[in-house]
DRENLO-425451 format. One record per residue: residue in one letter; z, x, y of N, C-alpha, C in turn. Coordinates in pm, whole numbers, padded with zeros to 5 digits, always signed. Atoms other than C-alpha are relative to their C-alpha. Example, Ala and Ser with C-alpha at 12.3 -4.5 7.8 and 13.67 -1.06 7.14 Angstrom:
BEGIN
A+00000+00089-00119+00780+01230-00450+00000+00090+00120
S-00006-00082-00119+00714+01367-00106+00073-00077+00109
***
This chain:
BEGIN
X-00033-00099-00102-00390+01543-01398-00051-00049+00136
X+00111+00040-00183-00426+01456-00985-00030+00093+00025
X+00064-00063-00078-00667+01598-00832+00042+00003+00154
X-00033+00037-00126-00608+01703-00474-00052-00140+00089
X+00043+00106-00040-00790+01442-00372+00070-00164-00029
X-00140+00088+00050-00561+01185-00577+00114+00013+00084
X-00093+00021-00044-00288+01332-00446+00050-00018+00162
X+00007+00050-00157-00360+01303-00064+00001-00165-00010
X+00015+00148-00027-00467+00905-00135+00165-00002-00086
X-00124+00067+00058-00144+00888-00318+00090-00019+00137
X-00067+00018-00100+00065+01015-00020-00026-00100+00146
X-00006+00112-00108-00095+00805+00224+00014-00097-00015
X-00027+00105+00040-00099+00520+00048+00198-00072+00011
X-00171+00040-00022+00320+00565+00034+00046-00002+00162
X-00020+00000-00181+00283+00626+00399-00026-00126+00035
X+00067+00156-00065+00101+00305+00479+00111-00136-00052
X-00086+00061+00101+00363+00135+00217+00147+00020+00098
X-00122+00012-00073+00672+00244+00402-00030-00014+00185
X+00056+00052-00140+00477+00201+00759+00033-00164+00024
X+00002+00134+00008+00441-00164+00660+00136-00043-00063
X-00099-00029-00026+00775-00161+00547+00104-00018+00161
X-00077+00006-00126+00920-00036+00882-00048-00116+00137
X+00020+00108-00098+00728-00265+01078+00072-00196-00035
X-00092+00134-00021+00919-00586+00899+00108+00018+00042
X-00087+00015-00055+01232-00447+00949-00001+00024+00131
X-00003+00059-00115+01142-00408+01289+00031-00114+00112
X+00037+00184-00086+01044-00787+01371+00138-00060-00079
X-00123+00093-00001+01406-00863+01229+00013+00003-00179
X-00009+00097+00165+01366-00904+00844+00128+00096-00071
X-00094-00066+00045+01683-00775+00645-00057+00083-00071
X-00005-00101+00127+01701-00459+00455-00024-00064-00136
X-00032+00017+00159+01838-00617+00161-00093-00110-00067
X+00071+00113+00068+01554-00898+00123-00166+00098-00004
X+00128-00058-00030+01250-00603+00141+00033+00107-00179
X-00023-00085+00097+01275-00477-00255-00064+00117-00046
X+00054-00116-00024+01042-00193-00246-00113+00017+00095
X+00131-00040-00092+00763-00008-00039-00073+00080-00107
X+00039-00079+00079+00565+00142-00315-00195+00027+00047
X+00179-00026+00032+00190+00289-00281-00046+00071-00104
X+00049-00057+00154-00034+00329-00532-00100+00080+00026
X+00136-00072-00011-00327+00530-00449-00126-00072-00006
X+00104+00092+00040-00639+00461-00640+00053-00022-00120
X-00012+00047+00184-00459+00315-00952+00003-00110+00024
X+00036+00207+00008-00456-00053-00853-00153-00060+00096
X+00085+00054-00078-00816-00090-00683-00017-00138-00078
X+00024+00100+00005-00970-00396-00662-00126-00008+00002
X+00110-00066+00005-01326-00244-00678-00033+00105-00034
X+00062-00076+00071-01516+00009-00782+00011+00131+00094
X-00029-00097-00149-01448+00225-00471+00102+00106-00067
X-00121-00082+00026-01236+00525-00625-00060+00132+00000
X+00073-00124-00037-01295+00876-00574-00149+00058+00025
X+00170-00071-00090-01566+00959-00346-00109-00092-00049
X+00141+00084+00040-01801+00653-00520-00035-00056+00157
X+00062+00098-00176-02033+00495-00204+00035-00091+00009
X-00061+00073-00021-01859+00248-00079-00033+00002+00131
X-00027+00011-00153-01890+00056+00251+00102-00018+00086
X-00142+00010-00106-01614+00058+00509+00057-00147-00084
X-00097+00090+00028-01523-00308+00412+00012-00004-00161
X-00006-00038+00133-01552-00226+00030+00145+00082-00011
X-00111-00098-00009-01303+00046+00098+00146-00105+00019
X-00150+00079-00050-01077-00170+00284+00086-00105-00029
X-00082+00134+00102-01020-00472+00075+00112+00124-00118
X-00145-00026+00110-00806-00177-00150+00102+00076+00086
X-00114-00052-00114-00612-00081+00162+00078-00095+00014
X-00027+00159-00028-00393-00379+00132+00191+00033-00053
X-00143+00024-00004+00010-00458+00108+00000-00108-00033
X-00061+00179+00063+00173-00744-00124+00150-00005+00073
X-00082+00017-00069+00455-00852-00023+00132-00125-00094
X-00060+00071+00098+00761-01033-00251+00110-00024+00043
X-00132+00032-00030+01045-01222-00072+00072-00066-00068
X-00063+00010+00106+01316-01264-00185+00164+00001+00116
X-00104+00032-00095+01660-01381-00043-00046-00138+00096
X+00029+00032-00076+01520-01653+00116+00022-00127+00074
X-00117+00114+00015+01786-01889+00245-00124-00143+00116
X+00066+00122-00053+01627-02245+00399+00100-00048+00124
***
């Protein structure tokens, strides 16, 4: 079950996901080579940092992060 707290980091996380997103197609990059914007919340950390544990700012921020998988990518 999410907790409110889950479900706020969920939505921002999809926020930050389609943010980063809109900023490639911005700088030019095609639609059709950007195959999703997905955020995860706290289900893919990369530390121990997940609901409300102490964590320092850059602890936090290494799971604030965007992959990125091109694709289309003519030479």
């Amino acid at each position: 079950m999410l907790t409110l707290y889950n479900k706020y980091n969920n939505r921002l996380s999809e926020k930050r996901a389609k943010s980063t997103r809109d900023y490639l197609l911005s700088r030019g990059i095609d639609s059709n080579r950007i195959e999703s914007a997905i955020g995860y919340g706290e289900t893919q950390l990369l530390n121990k940092c997940a609901n409300k544990v102490k964590c320092t700012d850059a602890q936090h921020q290494e799971n604030r992060r965007s992959y990125f998988k091109i694709v289309n990518c003519d030479k």
